[in-house]
Each structure stands twice: as structure tokens, then as C-alpha cells.
C-alpha positions in Angstrom: -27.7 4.1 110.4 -28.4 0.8 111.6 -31.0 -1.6 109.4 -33.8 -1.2 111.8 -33.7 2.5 111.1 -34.1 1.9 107.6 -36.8 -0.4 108.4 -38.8 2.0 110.0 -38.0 4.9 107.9 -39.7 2.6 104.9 -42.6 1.7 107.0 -43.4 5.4 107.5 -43.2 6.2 103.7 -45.8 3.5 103.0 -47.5 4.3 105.3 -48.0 7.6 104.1 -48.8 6.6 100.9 -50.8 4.1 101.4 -53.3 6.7 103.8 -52.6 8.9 100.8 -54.1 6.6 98.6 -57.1 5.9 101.1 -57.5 9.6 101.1 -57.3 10.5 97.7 -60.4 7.6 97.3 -62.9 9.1 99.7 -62.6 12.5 97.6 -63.3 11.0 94.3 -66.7 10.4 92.7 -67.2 6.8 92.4 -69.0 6.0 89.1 -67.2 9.3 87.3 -63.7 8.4 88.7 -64.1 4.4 88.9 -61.1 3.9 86.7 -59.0 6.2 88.9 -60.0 4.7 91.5 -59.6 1.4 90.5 -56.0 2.4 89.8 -55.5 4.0 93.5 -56.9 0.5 94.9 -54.1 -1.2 92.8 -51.3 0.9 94.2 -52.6 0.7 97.7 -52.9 -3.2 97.5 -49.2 -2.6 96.5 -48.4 -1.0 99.4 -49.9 -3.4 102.0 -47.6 -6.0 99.6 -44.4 -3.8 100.4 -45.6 -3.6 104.0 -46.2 -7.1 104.2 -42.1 -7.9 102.8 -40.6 -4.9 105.6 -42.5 -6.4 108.3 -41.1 -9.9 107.7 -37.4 -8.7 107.1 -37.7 -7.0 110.3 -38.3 -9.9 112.2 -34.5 -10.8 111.0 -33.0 -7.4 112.7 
């Protein structure tokens, strides 16, 4: 497997998360599940953070 594959097998899996996360927001109730999703907003900021760090190593390969 060459690094570029790894690259964009990463990208997918963030990805995924991070329209998980999106998801999961739009079905909660937003004053009974604010700390939720508070939480979910925390983790998908993550993920734009870890997409942000793949896309600049890929520039390398």
C-alpha cells in the first residue's frame, strides 16, 4: 500500500465521522440535548482538525 492510499483511506473515515456527527446533531433536541450536542460539536471540530493535518501531509506524497 503506498502512503497516498493511506491518505485517502483516513480522509474517508473522517469523513464519515464527521457527516456522522453532523447527522447525529440534526436529530437531537436542542435545549434537552444541548450538552450532547455540545460534545458532538467538539468532536466534529476535531475532525475538521485531523482533516486539516491529512490534507497538508498529502501535499508531501
Amino acid at each position: 500500500m503506498q502512503p497516498n492510499d493511506i491518505i485517502w483511506r483516513l480522509q474517508e473515515r473522517i469523513n464519515e465521522l464527521q457527516n456522522l456527527c453532523q447527522e447525529s446533531i440534526n436529530e437531537l433536541h436542542p435545549k434537552k440535548n444541548a450538552d450532547l450536542i455540545s460534545s458532538i460539536e467538539e468532536c466534529e471540530r476535531l475532525c475538521r482538525t485531523q482533516t486539516n493535518i491529512m490534507n497538508r501531509i498529502a501535499k508531501r506524497y
